[in-house]
C-alpha positions in Angstrom: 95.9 98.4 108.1 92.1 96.8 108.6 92.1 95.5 112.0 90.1 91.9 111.8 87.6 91.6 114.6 85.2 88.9 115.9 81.3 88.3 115.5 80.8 88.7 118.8 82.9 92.0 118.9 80.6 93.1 116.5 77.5 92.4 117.8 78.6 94.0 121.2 79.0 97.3 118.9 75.4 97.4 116.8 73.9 100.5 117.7 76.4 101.5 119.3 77.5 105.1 119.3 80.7 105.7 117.4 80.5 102.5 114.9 79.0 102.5 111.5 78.1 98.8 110.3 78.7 98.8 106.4 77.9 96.3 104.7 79.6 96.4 100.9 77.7 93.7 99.3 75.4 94.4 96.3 72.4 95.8 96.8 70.5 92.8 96.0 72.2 90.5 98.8 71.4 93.8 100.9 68.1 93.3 101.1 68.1 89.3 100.9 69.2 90.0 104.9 71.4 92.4 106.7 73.0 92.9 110.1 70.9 94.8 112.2 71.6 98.9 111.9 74.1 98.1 108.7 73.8 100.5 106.1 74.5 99.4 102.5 77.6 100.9 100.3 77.9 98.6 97.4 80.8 99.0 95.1 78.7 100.3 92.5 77.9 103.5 94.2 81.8 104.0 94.4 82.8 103.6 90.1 82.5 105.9 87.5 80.2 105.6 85.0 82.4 104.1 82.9 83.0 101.5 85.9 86.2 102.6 87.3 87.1 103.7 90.5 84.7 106.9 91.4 86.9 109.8 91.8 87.6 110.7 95.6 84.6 113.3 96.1 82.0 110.7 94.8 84.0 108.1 97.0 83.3 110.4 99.8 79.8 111.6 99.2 78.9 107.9 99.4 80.4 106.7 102.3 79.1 110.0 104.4 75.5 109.9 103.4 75.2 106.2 104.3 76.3 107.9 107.2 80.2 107.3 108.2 81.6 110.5 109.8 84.8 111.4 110.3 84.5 110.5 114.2 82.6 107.1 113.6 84.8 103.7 113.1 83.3 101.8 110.0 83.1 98.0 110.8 82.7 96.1 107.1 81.5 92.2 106.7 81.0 90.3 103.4 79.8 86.8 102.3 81.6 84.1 100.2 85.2 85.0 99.2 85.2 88.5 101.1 86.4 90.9 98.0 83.5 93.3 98.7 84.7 94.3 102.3 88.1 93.8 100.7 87.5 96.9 98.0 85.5 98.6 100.5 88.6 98.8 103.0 91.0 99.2 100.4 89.2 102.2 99.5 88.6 103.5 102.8 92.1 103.8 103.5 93.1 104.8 99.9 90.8 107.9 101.2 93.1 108.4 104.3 91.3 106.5 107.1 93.0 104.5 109.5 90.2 102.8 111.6 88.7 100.0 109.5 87.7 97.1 111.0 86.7 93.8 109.0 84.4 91.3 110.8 86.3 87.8 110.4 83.4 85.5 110.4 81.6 85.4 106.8 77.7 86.8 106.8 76.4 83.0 106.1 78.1 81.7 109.6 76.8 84.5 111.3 73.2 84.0 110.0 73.7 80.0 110.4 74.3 80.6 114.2 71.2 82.3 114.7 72.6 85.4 114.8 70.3 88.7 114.1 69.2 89.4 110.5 66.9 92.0 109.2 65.5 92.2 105.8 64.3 96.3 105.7 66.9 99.0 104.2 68.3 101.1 107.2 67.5 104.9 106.6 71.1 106.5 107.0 72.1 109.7 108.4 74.3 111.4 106.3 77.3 112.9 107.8 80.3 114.5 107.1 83.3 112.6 105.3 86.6 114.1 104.8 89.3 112.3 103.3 93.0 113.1 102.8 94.5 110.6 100.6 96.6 107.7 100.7 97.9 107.2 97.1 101.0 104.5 98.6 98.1 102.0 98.0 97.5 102.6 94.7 98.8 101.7 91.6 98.4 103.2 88.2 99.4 101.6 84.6 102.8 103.3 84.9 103.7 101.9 87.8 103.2 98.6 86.7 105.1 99.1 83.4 107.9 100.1 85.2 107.3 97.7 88.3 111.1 97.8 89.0 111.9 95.5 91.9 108.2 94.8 92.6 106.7 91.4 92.0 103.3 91.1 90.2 100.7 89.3 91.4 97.7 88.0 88.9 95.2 87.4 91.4 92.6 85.7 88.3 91.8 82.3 87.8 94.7 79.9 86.2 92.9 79.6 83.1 92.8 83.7 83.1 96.3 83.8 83.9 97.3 81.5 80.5 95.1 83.1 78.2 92.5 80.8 78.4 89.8 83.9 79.2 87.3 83.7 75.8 86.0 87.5 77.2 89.2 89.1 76.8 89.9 90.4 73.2 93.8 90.3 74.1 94.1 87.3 76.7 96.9 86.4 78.5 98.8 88.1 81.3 101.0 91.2 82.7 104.7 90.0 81.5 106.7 89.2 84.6 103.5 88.2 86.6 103.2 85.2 89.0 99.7 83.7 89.9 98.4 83.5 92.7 94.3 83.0 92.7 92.5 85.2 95.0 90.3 82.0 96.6 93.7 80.7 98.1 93.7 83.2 100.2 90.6 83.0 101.7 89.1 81.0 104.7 87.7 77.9 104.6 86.2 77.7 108.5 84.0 80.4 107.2 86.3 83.1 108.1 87.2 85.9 105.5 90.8 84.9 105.4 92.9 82.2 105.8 94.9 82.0 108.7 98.4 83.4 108.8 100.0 79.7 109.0 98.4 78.7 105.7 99.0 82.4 103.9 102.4 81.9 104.4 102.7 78.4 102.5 100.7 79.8 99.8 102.9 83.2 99.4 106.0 81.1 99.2 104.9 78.5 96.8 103.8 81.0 94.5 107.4 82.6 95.1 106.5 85.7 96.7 109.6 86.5 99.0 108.9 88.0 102.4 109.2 91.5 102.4 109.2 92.4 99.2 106.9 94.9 97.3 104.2 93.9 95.7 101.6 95.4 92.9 98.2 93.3 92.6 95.8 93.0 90.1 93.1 90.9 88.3 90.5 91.5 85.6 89.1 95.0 87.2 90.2 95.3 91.0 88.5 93.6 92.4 89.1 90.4 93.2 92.8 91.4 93.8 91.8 93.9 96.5 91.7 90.3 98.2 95.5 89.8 97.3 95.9 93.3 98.7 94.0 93.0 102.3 95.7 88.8 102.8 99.4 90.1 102.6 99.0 93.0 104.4 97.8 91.4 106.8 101.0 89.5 106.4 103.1 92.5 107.0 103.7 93.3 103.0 103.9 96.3 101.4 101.6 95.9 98.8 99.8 98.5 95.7 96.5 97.7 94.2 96.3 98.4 90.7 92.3 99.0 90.6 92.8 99.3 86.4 94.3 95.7 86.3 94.2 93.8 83.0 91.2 95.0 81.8 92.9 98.7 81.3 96.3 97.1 80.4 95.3 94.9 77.3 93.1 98.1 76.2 96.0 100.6 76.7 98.4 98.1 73.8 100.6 97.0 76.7 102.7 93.8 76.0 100.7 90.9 77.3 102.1 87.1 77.1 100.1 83.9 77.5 
């Protein structure tokens, strides 16, 4: 599980042997400002070409020639609602690592304190990634249509959720799944994540029972790789299922609205 750590805990670390600063944002927002010594890894170095998830080599190859090594600790931030660290952890330990730490404080606050920002790209150093899979993270299309005990969470928009989506040819929704909106479970004190205290009101009133398994999903991943990092934080046991709707309404699944 991504241990959540301070901005000062981070800032202690910057060029500091045996930490990687990754920051998962687009490349764009990369070089509008960056932590000092962070090396960029946007998700779009990580899909295929036909924009799903990379297969585990490429996923590899990127994260070691940005430079994270199989003895350095990566240490993610993000802006706004956090799915980019999100993805970026959930793939990290999807590839087997167990060391992932997620600054709490959003880029914005740490730039509006006066914090150090730098605008050049960091030259990385590539090094050597191995990975060893973690595929209890991971949900496929299978899983999902035979979910069993596990609850479904649509972590999309409401209007998404009822069908109201104009983009998709076949809107609507999984059958069986509950919504819960992927910005209610984020921060609003400019930290990643709401606290625990407010997660939990929002888990039960969308009827999501403590303990129980749970398989997440939105439009392409994404967004529910937020769902995915908020309740296991929480102590669930939760599956991302990185196709989400996008691959179930193309693969003639049933979908209700």
């Amino acid at each position: 599980m991504a241990t959540f750590v301070t901005a000062d805990w981070v800032a202690e670390r910057i060029g500091q042997p045996g930490y990687l600063i990754v920051d998962p944002r687009s490349a764009m927002r990369y070089l509008m400002g960056h932590l000092r010594d962070a090396v960029s890894v946007p998700y779009k170095k990580l899909q295929a070409p036909d924009g799903h998830l990379g297969p585990p080599e490429q996923l590899a190859a990127a994260f070691g020639d940005a430079g994270l090594g199989d003895d350095v600790t990566p240490v993610l931030y993000d802006h706004q609602d956090g799915r980019n660290a999100a993805m970026a952890a959930w793939i990290l330990e999807y590839l087997g690592r167990t060391d992932v730490h997620i600054m709490d404080l959003r880029y914005e606050a740490w730039k509006d304190e006066g914090r150090e920002v730098l605008y050049r790209p960091v030259a990385a150093q590539a090094a050597s990634f191995s990975f060893n899979l973690n595929p209890a993270i991971r949900a496929y299309l299978d899983d999902v249509a035979n979910a069993g005990s596990a609850t479904l969470v649509d972590s999309r928009s409401p209007e998404e959720y009822q069908g109201e989506f104009e983009m998709d040819h076949r809107p609507g929704r999984i059958p069986g799944a509950i919504s819960l909106p992927h910005n209610e479970l984020v921060g609003s004190d400019s930290r990643l994540l709401a606290d625990q205290d407010t997660l939990r009101e929002r888990l039960s009133a969308a009827g999501i029972a403590d303990g129980e398994p749970v398989i997440a999903y939105c439009r392409s991943g994404v967004r529910a790789s937020v769902t995915w990092l908020a309740l296991t934080q929480m102590g669930y046991y939760v599956t991302l299922y990185d196709g989400s709707y996008a691959e179930w309404m193309d693969s003639d699944q049933p979908v209700e609205a």
